[in-house]
C-alpha positions as CSV (number, residue, x, y, z in Angstrom):
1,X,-0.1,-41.3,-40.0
2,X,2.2,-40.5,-37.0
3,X,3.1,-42.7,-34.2
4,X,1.0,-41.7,-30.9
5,X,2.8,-41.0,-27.7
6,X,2.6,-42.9,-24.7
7,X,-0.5,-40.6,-23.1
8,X,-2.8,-42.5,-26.1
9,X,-2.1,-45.4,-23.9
10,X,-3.6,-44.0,-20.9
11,X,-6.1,-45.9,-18.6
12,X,-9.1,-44.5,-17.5
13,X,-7.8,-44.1,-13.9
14,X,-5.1,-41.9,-15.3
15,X,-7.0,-39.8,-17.9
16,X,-9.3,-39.3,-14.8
17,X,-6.2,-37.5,-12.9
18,X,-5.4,-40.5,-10.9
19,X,-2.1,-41.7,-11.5
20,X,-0.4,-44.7,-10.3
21,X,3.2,-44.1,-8.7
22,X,5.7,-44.3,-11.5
23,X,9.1,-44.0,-9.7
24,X,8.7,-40.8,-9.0
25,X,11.3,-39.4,-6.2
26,X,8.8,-38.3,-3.2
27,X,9.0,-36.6,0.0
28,X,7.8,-38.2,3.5
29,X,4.4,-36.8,3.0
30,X,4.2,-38.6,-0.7
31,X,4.5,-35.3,-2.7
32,X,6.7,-35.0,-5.9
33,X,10.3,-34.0,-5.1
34,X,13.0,-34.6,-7.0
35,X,15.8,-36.0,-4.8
36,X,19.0,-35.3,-7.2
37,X,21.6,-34.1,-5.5
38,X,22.3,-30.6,-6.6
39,X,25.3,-28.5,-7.6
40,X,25.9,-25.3,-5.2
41,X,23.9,-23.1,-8.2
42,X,21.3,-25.7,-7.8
43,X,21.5,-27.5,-11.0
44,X,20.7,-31.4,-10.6
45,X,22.9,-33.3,-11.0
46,X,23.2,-37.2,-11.8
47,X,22.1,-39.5,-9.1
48,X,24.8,-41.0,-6.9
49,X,26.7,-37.8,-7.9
50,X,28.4,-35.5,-5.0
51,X,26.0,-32.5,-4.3
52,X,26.2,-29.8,-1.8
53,X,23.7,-30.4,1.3
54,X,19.9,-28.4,0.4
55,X,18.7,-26.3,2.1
56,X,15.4,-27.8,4.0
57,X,12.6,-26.4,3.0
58,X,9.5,-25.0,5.0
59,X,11.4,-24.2,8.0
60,X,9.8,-21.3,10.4
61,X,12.9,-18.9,11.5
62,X,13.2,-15.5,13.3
63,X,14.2,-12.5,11.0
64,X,17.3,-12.5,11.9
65,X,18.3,-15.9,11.5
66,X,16.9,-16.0,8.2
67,X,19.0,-13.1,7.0
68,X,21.9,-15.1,8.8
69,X,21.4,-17.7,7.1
70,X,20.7,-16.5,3.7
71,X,24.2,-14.4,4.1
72,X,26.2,-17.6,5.0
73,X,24.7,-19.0,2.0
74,X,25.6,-16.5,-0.4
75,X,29.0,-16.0,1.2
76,X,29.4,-19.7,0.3
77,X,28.2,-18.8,-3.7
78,X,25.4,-21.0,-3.1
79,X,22.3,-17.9,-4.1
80,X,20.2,-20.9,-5.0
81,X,19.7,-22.1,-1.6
82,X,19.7,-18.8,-0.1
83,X,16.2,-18.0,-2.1
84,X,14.8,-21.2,-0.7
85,X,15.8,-19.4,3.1
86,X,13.9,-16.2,1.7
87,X,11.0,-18.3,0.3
88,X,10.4,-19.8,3.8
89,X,10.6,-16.1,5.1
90,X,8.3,-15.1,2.6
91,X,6.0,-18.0,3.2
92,X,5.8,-18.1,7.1
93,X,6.6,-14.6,8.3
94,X,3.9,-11.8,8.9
95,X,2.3,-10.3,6.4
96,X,3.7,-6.8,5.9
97,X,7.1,-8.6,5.4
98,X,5.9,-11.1,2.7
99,X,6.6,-7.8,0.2
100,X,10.5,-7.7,1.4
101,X,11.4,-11.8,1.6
102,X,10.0,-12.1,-2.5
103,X,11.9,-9.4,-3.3
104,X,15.2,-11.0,-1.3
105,X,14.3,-14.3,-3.1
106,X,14.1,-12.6,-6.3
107,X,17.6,-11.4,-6.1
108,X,18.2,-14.4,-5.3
109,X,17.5,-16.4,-8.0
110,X,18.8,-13.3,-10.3
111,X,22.0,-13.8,-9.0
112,X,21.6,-18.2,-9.1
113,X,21.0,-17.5,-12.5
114,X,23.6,-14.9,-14.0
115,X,26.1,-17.2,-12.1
116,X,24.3,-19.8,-14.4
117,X,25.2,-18.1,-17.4
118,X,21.6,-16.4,-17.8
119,X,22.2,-12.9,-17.8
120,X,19.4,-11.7,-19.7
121,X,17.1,-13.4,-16.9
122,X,19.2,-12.9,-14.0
123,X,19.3,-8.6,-14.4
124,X,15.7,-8.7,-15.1
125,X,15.3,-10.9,-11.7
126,X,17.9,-8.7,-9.9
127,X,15.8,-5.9,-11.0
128,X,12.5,-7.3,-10.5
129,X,13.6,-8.0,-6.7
130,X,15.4,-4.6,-6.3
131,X,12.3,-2.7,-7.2
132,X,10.6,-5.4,-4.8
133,X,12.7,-4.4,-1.5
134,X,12.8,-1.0,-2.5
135,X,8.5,-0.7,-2.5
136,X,8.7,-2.8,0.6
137,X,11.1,-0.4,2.5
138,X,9.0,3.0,1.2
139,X,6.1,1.8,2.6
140,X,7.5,-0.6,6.5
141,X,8.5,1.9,8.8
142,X,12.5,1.1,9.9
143,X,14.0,-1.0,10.9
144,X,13.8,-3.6,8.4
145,X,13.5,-7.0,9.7
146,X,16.8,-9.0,10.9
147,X,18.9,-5.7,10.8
148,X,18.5,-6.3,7.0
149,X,20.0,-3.1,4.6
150,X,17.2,-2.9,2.4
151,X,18.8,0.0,0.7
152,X,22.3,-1.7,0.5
153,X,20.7,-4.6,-1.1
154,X,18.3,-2.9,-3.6
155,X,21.7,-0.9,-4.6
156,X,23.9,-4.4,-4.8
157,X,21.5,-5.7,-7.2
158,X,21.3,-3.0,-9.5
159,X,24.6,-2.7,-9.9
160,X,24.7,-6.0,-10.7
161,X,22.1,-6.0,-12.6
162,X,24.1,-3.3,-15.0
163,X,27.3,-5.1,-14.4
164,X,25.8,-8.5,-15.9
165,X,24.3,-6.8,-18.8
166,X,27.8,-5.2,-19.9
167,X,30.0,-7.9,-19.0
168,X,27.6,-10.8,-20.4
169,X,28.6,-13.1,-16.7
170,X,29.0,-13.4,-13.6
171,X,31.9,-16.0,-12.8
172,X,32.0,-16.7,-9.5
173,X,28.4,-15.8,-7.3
174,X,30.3,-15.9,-3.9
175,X,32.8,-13.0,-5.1
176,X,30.0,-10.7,-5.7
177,X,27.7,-11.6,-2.7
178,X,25.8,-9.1,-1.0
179,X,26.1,-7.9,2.4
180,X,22.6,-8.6,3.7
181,X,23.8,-6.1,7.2
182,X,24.9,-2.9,7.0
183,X,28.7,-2.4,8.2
184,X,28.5,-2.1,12.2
């Protein structure tokens, strides 16, 4: 006969959904976050362990300062945190933009994880955003949002994509950051 886990030892309470605090980290509003500090890929890392600052989540920002933001972020090799800037985009910005911020945040978290050592995932999610800005951008009429180049990014992470794939890594994410802006 083998052991039972700890879930045979549930209460009522809990098999019913309700489940008592259990040290979990949580945010001022009592939801589950987890409040490790993070590495700039956004790995967790050990508690009490230097992390770079997060980005804050569920912050409302103009077009443009998102794409600001997102670029200084990626500039710094920190793509992780730049998705969470294109997720809050995505989230709180009109509708016929929602398309082009999941597509951003895909790319994202394609290039968070080939910097990772993920490359299967991270072309496929470089892809999956690329195709995601480029259906965005054949149907918005210009100019995109926050002087974004949708075109220059949807070319940046093919390439990439392709680049990962052959090479099997991408060492260092701020070295092959896009350029959210077109040259001026």
């Amino acid at each position: 006969m083998e052991p039972r886990d700890d879930r045979s030892a549930e209460s009522g309470e809990e098999r019913a959904g309700v489940r008592p605090d259990r040290g979990r980290d949580r945010d001022a509003e009592g939801r589950a976050r987890n409040a490790r500090p993070r590495d700039g890929l956004g790995r967790p890392l050990p508690y009490g362990a230097p992390g770079v600052p997060r980005a804050p989540e569920g912050v409302v920002r103009t077009a443009g300062a998102s794409v600001d933001e997102a670029q200084e972020l990626l500039r710094a090799g920190r793509p992780f945190h730049a998705h969470e800037v294109f997720e809050d985009a995505w989230k709180s910005g009109p509708a016929e933009q929602r398309a082009l911020w999941r597509g951003l945040a895909q790319t994202a978290v394609g290039l968070t994880h080939a910097a990772r050592g993920n490359t299967t995932g991270g072309a496929r999610l470089l892809r999956r955003g690329a195709d995601g800005v480029e259906r965005w951008a054949a149907s918005a009429a210009p100019p995109a949002p926050g002087g974004l180049d949708a075109g220059g990014v949807v070319a940046w992470a093919r390439a990439l994509a392709e680049r990962v794939e052959a090479e099997g890594q991408v060492a260092d994410a701020a070295a092959v950051a896009p350029e959210l802006r077109a040259e001026r």
